[in-house]
C-alpha distance (Angstrom), angle and dihedral (degrees) to the residues before:
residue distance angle dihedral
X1 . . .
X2 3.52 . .
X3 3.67 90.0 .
X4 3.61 89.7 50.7
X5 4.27 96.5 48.0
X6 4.36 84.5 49.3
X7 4.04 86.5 56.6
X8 3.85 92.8 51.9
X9 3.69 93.1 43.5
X10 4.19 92.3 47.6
X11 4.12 81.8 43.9
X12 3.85 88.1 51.7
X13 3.44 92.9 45.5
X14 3.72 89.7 51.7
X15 3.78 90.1 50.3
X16 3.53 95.4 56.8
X17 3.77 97.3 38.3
X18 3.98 85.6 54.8
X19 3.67 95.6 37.7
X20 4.12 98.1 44.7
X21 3.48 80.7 44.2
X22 4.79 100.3 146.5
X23 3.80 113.3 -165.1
X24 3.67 107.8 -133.9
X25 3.74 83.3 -110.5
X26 3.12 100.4 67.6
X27 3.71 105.5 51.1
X28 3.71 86.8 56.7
X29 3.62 89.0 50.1
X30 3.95 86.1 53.0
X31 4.16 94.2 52.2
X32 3.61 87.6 47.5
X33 3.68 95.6 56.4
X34 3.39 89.4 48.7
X35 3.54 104.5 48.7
X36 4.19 88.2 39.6
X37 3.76 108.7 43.2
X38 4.39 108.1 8.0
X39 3.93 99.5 40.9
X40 4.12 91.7 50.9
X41 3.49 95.6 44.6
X42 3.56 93.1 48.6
X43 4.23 76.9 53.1
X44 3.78 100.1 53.3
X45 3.56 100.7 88.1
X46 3.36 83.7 54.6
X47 3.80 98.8 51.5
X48 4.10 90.6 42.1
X49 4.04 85.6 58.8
X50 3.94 87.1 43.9
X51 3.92 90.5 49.5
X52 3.74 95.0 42.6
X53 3.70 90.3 52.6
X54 4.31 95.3 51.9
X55 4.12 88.2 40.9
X56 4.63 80.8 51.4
X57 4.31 83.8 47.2
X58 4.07 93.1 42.3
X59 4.31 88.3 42.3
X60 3.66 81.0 50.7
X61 4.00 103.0 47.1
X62 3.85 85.6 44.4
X63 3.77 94.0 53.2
X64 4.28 87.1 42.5
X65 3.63 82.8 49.5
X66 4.17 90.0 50.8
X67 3.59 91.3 47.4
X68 3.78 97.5 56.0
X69 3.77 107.1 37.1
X70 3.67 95.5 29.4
X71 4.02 100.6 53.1
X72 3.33 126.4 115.9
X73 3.68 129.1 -150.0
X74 3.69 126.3 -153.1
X75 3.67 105.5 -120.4
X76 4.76 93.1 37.1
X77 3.58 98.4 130.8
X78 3.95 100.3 36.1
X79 4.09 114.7 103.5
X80 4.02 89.4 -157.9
X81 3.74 93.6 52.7
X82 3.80 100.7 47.4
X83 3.48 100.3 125.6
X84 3.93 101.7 46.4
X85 4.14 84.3 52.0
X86 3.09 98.8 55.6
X87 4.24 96.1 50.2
X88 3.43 87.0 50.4
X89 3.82 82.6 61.9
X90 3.57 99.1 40.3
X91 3.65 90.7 47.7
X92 3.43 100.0 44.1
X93 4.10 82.2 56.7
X94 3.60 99.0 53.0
X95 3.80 85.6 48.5
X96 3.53 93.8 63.0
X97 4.28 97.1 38.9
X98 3.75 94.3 51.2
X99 4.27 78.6 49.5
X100 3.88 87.3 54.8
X101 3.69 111.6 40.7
X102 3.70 100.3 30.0
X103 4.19 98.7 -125.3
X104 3.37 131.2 150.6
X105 3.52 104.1 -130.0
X106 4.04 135.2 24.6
X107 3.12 135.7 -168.1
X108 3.83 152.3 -174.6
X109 3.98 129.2 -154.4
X110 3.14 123.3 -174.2
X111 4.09 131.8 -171.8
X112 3.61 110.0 -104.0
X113 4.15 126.3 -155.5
X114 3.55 88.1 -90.6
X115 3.53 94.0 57.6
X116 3.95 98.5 -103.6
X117 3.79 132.2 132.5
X118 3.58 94.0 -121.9
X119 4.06 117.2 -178.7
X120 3.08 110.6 -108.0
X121 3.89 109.2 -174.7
X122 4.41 128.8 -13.2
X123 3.78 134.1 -150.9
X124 3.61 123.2 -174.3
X125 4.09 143.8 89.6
X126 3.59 128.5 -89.6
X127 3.86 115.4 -130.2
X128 3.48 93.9 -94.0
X129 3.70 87.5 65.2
X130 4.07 100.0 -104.1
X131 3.79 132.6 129.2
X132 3.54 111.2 -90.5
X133 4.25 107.6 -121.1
X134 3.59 109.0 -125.3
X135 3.76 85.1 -131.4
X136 3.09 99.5 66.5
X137 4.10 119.0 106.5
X138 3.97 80.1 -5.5
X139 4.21 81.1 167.4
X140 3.52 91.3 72.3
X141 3.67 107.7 145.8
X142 4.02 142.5 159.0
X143 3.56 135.5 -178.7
X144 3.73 120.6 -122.1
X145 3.75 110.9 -88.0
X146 3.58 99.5 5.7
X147 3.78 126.6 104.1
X148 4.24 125.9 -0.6
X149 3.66 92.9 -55.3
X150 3.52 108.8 38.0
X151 3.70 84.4 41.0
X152 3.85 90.1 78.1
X153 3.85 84.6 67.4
X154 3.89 117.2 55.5
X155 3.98 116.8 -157.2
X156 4.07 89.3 -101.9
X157 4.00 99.7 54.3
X158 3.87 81.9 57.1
X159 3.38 105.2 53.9
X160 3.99 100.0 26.0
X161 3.71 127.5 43.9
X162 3.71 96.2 -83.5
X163 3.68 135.1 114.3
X164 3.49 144.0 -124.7
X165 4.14 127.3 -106.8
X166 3.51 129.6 -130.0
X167 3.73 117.6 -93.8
X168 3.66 123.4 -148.2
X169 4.04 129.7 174.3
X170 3.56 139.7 158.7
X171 3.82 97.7 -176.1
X172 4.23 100.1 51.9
X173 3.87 79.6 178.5
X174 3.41 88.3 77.1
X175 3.67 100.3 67.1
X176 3.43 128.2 65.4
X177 3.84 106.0 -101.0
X178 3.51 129.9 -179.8
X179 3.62 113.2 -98.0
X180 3.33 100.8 -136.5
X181 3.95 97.1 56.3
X182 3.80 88.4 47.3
X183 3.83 94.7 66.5
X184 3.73 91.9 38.0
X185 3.83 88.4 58.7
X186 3.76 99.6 35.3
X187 4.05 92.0 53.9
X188 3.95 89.2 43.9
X189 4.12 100.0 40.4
X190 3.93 100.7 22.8
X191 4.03 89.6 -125.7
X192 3.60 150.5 19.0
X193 3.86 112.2 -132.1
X194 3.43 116.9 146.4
X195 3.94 142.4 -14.3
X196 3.67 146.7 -168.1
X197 3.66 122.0 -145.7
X198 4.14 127.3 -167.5
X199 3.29 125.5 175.5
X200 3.40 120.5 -127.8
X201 4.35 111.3 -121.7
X202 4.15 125.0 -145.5
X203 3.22 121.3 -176.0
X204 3.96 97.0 -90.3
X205 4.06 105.0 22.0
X206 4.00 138.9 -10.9
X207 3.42 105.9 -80.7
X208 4.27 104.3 -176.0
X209 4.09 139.4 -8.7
X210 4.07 135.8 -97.4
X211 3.80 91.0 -150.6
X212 4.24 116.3 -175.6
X213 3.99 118.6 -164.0
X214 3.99 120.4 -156.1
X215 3.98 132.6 -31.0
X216 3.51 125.9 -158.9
X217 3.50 98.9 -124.6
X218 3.43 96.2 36.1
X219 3.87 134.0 -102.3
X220 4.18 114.0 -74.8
X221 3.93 125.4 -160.1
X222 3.83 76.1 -112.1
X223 3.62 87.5 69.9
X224 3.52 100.8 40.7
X225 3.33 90.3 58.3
X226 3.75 99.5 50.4
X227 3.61 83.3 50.1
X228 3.52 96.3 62.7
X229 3.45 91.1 49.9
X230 3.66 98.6 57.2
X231 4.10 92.1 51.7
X232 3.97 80.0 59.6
X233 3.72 86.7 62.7
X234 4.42 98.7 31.4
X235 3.73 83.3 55.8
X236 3.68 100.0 43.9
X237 3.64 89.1 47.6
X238 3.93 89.1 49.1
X239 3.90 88.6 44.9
X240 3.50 91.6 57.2
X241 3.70 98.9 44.5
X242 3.97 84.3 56.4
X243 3.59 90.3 53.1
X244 3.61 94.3 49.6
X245 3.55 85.8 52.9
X246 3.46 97.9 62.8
X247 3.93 98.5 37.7
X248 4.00 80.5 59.6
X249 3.82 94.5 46.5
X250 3.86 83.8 54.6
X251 3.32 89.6 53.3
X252 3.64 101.1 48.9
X253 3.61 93.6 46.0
X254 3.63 96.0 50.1
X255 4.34 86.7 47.4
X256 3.87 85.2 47.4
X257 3.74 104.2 44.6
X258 4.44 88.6 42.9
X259 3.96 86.2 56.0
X260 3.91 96.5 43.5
X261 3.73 115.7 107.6
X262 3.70 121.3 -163.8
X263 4.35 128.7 -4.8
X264 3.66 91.8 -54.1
X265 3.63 113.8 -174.9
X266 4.09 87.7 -151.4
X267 4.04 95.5 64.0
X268 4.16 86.4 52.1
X269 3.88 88.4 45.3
X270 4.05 89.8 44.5
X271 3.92 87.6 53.7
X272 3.43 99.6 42.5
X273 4.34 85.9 45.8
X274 4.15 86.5 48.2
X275 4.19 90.3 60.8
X276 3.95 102.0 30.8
X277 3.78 106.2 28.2
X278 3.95 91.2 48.3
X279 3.84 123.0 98.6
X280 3.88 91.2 -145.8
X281 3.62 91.7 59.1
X282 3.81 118.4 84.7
X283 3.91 83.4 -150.3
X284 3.70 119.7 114.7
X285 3.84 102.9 179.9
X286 3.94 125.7 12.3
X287 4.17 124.2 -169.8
X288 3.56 131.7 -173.4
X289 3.87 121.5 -166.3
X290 3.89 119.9 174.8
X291 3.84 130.5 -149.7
X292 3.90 114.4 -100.1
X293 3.73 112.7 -132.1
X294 3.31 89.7 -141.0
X295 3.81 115.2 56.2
X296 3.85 121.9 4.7
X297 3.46 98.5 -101.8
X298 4.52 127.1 112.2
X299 4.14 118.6 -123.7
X300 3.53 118.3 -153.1
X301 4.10 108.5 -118.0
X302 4.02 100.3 177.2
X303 3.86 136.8 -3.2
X304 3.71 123.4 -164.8
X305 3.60 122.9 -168.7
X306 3.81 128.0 -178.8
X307 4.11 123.5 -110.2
X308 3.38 91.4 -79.5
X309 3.45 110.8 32.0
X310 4.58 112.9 107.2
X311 3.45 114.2 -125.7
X312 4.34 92.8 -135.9
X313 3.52 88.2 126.9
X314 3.98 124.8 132.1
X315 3.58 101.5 -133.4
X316 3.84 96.0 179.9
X317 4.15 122.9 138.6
X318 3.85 122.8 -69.6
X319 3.48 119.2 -143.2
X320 3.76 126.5 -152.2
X321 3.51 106.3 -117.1
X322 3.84 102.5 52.2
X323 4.03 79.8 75.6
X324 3.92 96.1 -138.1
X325 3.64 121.7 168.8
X326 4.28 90.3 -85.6
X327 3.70 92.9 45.5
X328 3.60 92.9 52.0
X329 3.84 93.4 56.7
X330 3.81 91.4 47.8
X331 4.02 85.9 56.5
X332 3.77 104.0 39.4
X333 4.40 91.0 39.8
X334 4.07 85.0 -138.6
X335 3.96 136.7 104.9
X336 3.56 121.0 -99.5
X337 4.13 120.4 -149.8
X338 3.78 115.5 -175.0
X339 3.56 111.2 176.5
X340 3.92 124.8 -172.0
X341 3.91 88.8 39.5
X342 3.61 97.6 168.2
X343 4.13 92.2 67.5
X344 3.56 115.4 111.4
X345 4.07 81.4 -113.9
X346 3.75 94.3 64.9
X347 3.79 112.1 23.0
X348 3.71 99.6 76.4
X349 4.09 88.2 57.7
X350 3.94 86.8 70.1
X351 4.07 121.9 75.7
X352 3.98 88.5 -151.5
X353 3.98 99.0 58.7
X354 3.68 102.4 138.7
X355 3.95 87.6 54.4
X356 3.77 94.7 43.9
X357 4.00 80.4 53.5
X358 3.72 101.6 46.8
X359 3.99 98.6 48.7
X360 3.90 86.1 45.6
X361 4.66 92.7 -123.4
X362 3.51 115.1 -177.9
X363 3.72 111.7 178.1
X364 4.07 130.9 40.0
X365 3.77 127.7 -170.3
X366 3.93 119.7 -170.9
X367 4.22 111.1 -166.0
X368 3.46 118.5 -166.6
X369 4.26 120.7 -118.4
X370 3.82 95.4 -139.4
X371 3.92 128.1 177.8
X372 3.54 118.4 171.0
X373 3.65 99.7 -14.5
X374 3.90 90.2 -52.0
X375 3.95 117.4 112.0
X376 4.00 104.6 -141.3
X377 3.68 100.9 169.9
X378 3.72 150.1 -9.5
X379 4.04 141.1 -107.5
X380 3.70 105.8 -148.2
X381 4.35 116.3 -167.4
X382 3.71 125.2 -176.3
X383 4.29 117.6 -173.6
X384 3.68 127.8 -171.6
X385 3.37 102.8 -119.5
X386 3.93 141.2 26.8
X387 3.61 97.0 -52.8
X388 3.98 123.0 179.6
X389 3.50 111.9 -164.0
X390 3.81 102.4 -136.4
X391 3.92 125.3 -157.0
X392 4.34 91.6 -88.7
X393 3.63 92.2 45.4
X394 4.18 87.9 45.7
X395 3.90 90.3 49.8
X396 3.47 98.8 55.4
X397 3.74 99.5 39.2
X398 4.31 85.2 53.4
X399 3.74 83.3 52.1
X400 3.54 92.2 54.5
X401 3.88 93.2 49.4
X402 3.50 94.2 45.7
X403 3.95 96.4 55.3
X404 3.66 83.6 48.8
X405 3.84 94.4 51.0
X406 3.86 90.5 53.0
X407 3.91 88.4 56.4
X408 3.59 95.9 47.1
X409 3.93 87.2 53.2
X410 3.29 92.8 41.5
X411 3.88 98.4 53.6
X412 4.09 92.8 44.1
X413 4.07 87.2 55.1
X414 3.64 93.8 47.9
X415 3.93 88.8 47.7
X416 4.20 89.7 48.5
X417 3.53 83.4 45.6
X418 3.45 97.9 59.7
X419 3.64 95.0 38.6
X420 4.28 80.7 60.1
X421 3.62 94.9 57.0
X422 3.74 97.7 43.6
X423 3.81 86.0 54.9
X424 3.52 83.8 44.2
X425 3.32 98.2 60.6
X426 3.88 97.7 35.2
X427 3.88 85.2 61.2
X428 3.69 97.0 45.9
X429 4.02 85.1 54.7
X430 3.82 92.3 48.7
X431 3.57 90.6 50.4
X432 3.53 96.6 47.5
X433 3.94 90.8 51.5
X434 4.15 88.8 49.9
X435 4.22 83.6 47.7
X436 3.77 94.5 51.5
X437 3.50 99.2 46.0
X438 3.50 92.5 55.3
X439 3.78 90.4 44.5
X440 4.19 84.4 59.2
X441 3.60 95.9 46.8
X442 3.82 93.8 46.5
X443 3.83 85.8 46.1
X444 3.94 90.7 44.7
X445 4.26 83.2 46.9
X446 4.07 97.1 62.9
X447 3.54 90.0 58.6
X448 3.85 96.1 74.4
X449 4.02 88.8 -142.5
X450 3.84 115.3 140.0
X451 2.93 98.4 -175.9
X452 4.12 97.4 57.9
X453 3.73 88.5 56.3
X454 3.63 77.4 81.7
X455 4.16 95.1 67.3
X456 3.62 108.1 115.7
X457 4.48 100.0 -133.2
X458 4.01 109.5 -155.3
X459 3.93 112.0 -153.6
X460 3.76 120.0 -86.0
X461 3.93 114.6 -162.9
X462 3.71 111.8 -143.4
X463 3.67 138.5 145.8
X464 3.98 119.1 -86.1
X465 4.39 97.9 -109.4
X466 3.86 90.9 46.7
X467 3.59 108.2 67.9
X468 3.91 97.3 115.1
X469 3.88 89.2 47.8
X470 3.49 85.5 51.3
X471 3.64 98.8 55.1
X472 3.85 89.4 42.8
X473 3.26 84.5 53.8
X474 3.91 98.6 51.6
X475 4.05 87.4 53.7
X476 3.56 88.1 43.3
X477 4.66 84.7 63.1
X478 4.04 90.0 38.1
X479 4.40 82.1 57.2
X480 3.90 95.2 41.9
X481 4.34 90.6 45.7
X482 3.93 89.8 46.9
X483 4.23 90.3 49.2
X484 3.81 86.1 47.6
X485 3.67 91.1 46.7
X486 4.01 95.9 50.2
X487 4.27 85.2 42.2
X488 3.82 87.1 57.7
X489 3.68 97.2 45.0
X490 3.61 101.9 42.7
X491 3.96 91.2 47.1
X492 3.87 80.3 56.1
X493 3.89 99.9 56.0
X494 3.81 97.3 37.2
X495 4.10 84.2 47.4
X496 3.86 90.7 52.5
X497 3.73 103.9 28.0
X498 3.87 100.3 33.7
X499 3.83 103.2 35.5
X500 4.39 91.6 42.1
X501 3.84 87.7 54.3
X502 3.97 94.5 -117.5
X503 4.06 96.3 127.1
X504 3.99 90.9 43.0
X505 4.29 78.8 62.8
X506 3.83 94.7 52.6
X507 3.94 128.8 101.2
X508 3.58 123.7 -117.8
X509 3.93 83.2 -102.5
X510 3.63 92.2 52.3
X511 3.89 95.8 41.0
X512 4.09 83.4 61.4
X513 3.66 103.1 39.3
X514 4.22 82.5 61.2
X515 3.58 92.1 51.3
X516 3.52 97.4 45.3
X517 3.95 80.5 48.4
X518 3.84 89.5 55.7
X519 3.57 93.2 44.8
X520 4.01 92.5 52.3
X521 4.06 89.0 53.0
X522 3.96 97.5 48.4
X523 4.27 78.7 51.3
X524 3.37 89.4 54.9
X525 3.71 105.4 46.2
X526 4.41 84.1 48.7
X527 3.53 90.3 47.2
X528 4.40 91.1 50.0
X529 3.67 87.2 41.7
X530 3.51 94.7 71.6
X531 3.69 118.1 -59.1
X532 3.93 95.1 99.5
X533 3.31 115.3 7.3
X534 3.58 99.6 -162.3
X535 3.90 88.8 65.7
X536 3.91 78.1 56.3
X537 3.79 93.9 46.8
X538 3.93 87.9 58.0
X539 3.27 99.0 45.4
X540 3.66 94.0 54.1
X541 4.13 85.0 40.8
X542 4.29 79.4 67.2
């Protein structure tokens, strides 16, 4: 029995080894579902949470990204409020990056006229816990290439078309800072530690630093990379406010030079002012000089200089033909740009070479003030440092000279047009002297009298259609001068004859014989004033 139960076990056995029988096939059709379709599934919630949490970091970039290039300030579109507008901006930037990354301080450098990165608004805490003032160590400044910050920019970004490269260090010590900002920072923060600087892109070259000090946790690519992004959007934002700039200094100049009456040395002194006195202008010192109409030679109308440019400068006329910088953009009609101008090469093409020298200028661009293919002036610019005038910067300065131009034409056609109507009138008066006198001696003519051809007739100036109210007018002053006359003399006889006595002595006869006298002299004067003028002509014969 036992033998018999072991054969229907081993033929169970058999059964199930036959009938459980996997192909090799199909187990590794089994592990492949499994790792393909059950293990990811079981990993989707998972991914959804993952997903949902980079769509929450890209929702937030985008609305970082809003907040920077998208803010307004108060005072954007106003020339006199430039620099408060764009703090607002700067500071409303900073806000939002010491928000993202966590840092304690953040900052904003910007290159000056001169060249310099100078700061040009902070955000942070102190390490007492306070809100850094954006006042404080407001004379922040580094050269290009030199120390942590101006490190980011190398010496060819700034004068080519290059850009900067991220900086990133977590041992400042390391670099050679300047000594002075060190202590600044160390008695305001408590420490330097580490720092992230980005430069900050234009179009055509870097022109300023995003610069973050310290974190407590310490910075992560993560945050070097979200840091680059948001200089994208601070220098968009400060891009656009320097293009609104210009569009609005456009505008004013175009509103300024419409309303302007007359040569007015002001409006040249405002333009100049709008391009050399502004901080969003790289320009340190702007000239205009105009074409006399007289001789070929250019007069200075307005010179600008920045705050600390001297004034030594010999602003006397340049003629034509000693072929100076000026004169050769009146010949040729086209800009000139001279960079480097302080090289032995360039310098001794300028007039004013000791000045150039002095306040340290490095670039010089000359536009042309063209109307109708005519060059009537000049725009002269002078930077502080290696300059190139790329194609936006050319466009808008040519805008400027243009406006210009058409109020310089304008003014010299209003002047010849005034000159025309005072000639105008000058001839119309002429000719209406030459008409009247012939209108007297024709008149005189149709009397037939020789012997008032003689009459001596003075010039009477008076419009062409009045001649007959002229000559009523004439008789009209012969009338008034005879009643004077007869006033005077009668006031003199009743004076003398009344007032002494003498008539009070005389007869009745007597008493009439001197009125009838009077009466015969006030006849007299009527009939000279007009009635017959050949009792006049004898009269004045006497």
């Amino acid at each position: 029995m036992n033998s018999g139960l072991h054969r229907i076990n081993h033929h169970l056995r058999l059964r199930t080894q036959i009938i459980g029988y996997r192909p090799r096939l199909e187990e590794k059709l089994e592990e492949k579902v499994e790792q393909e379709i059950v293990q990811p599934w079981e990993a989707i919630p998972k991914r959804v949470n993952s997903f949902k949490k980079a769509i929450k970091r890209a929702e937030d970039h985008l609305n970082a990204r809003s907040s920077i290039i998208d803010f307004n300030s108060g005072q954007r579109s106003s020339i006199e409020n430039i620099e408060e507008a764009k703090l607002e901006i700067i500071l409303n930037s900073l806000k939002i990056i010491h928000s993202e990354v966590n840092c304690q301080v953040a900052a904003i450098f910007l290159i000056s006229k001169d060249g310099l990165l100078k700061r040009a608004g902070i955000f942070g805490r102190d390490k007492s816990g306070n809100l850094i003032d954006n006042k404080w160590y407001k004379e922040e400044i580094y050269e290009v290439g030199k120390s942590f910050t101006g490190s980011v920019i190398n010496q060819d970004s700034s004068r080519e078309s290059g850009y900067g490269e991220i900086k990133y260090s977590s041992d400042l010590h390391a670099f050679e800072l300047n000594p002075f900002s060190e202590r600044q920072y160390v008695t305001k923060i408590g420490q330097l530690k580490e720092a992230i600087a980005v430069p900050l892109n234009g179009r055509n070259r870097t022109y300023g630093v995003l610069r973050v000090i310290n974190k407590k946790s310490g910075f992560s690519a993560e945050d070097i990379s979200r840091l680059a992004n948001l200089s994208d959007y601070v220098a968009t934002a400060l891009s656009n406010f320097r293009r609104d700039i210009q569009v609005e200094i456009l505008r004013y100049l175009s509103r300024l030079l419409i309303q302007s009456h007359g040569d007015s040395p002001s409006v040249y002194q405002e333009i100049a002012d709008l391009l050399a006195r502004n901080s969003e202008m790289p320009y340190k010192s702007c000239i205009i000089r105009v074409k006399s109409q007289s001789i070929d030679s250019l007069h200075i109308k307005a010179v600008s200089l920045w705050d600390d440019v001297t004034q030594n400068r010999d602003d006397s006329p340049l003629f034509i033909k000693d072929g100076r910088l000026p004169e050769q953009v009146v010949k040729t009609g086209k800009r000139l740009v001279v960079r480097d101008i302080r090289s032995p090469e360039h310098i001794t093409k300028f007039v004013n070479q000791n000045w150039i020298l002095e306040n340290k200028l490095d670039s010089y661009g000359c536009f042309p003030l063209t109307v109708k293919g005519e060059v009537i002036g000049t725009l002269s610019l002078y930077t502080g440092f290696n300059y190139e005038f790329y194609p936006d910067a050319v466009i808008f300065i040519q805008h400027v000279a243009d406006s210009l131009a058409s109020f310089i034409y304008r003014t010299r056609q209003d002047r010849f047009i005034l000159r025309l109507e005072r000639s105008q009138r000058l001839c119309q008066n002429d000719y209406s002297n030459l008409v009247r006198q012939d209108y007297l001696r024709n008149f005189i003519e149709t009397r037939k009298d020789k012997s008032i051809l003689d009459l001596k007739i003075s010039p009477v100036t008076v419009p062409l259609e009045s001649s007959s109210f002229s000559q009523k007018l004439a008789r009209d002053g012969i009338l008034w001068d005879s009643f004077l006359r007869i006033a005077l003399v009668l006031s003199i006889w009743f004076y003398v004859f009344y007032r002494t006595g003498i008539v009070a002595d005389f007869t009745g006869i007597a008493k009439l014989f001197f009125l009838g006298f009077i009466l015969f002299y006030v006849i007299c004067e009527l009939l000279y004033a007009g009635l017959f003028p050949k009792i006049r002509y004898l009269f004045n014969r006497k």
